[in-house]
C-alpha positions as CSV (number, residue, x, y, z in Angstrom):
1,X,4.9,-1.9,-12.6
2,X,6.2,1.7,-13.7
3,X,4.1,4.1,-11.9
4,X,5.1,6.8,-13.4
5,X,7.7,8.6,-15.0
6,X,10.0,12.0,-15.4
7,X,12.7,13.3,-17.1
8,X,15.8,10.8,-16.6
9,X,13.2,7.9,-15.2
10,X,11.3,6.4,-13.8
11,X,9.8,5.1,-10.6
12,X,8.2,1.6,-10.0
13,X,5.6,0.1,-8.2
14,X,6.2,-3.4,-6.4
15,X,3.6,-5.7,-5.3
16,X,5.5,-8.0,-2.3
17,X,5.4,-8.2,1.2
18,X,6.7,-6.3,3.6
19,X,10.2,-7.9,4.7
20,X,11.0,-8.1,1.1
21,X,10.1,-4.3,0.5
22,X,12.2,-3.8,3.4
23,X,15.3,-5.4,2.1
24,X,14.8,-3.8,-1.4
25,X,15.1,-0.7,0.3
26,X,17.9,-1.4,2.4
27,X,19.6,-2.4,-0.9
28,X,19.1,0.9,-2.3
29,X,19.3,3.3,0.3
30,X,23.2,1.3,0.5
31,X,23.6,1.5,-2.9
32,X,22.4,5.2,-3.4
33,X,24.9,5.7,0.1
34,X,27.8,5.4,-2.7
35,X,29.1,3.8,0.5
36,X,30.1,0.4,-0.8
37,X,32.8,-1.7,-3.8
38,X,33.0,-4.8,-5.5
39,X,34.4,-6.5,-2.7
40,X,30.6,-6.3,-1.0
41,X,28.9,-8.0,-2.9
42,X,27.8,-11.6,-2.0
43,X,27.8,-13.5,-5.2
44,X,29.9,-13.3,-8.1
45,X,28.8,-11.6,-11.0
46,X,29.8,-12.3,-14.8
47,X,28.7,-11.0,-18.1
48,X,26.7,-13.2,-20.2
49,X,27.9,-14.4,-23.5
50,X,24.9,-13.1,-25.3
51,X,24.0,-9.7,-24.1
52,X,21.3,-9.1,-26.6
53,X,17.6,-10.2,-25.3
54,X,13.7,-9.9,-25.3
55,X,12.7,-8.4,-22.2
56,X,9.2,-9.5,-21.6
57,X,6.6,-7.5,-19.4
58,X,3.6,-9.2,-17.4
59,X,1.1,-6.8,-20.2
60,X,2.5,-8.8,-22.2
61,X,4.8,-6.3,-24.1
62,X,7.8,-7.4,-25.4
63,X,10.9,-4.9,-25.1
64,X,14.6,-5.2,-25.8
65,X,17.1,-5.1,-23.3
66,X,21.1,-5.4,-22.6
67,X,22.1,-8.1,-20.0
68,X,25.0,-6.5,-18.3
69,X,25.9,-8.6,-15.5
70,X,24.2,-12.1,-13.7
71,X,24.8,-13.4,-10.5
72,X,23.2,-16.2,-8.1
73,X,21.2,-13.6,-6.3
74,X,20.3,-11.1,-9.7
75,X,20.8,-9.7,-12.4
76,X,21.7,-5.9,-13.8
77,X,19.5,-5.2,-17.3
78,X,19.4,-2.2,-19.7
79,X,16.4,-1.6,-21.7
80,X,15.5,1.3,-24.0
């Protein structure tokens, strides 16, 4: 959920437990480190063949948003 949000974003609320809190923040305290290259990451990632989809919020609300890359463990979205 987006708690709130400033100029140039935006911060977001998650509902999960605590080891997987943990691990998201472990994942971006290394990623914000700038300490790290492709050669890190665990699972390959590839760009879709159809970039261009619905992105659709548990309210409901149904938003547009750029694929940019998938992989077996995620993927990395855009949205306006």
């Amino acid at each position: 959920m987006v708690a709130r949000t400033f100029d140039g974003g935006f911060a977001v609320e998650f509902k999960i437990s605590a080891p997987k809190r943990e691990l998201i923040t472990n994942v971006l305290t290394w990623y914000g480190s700038g300490d790290h290259n492709v050669e890190d990451q665990v699972h390959v990632r590839s760009a879709p063949r159809h970039p261009s989809q619905n992105l659709i919020l548990p309210t409901g609300t149904v938003g547009d948003c750029r694929v940019i890359d998938v992989s077996l463990s995620g993927a990395s979205v855009a949205i306006r």
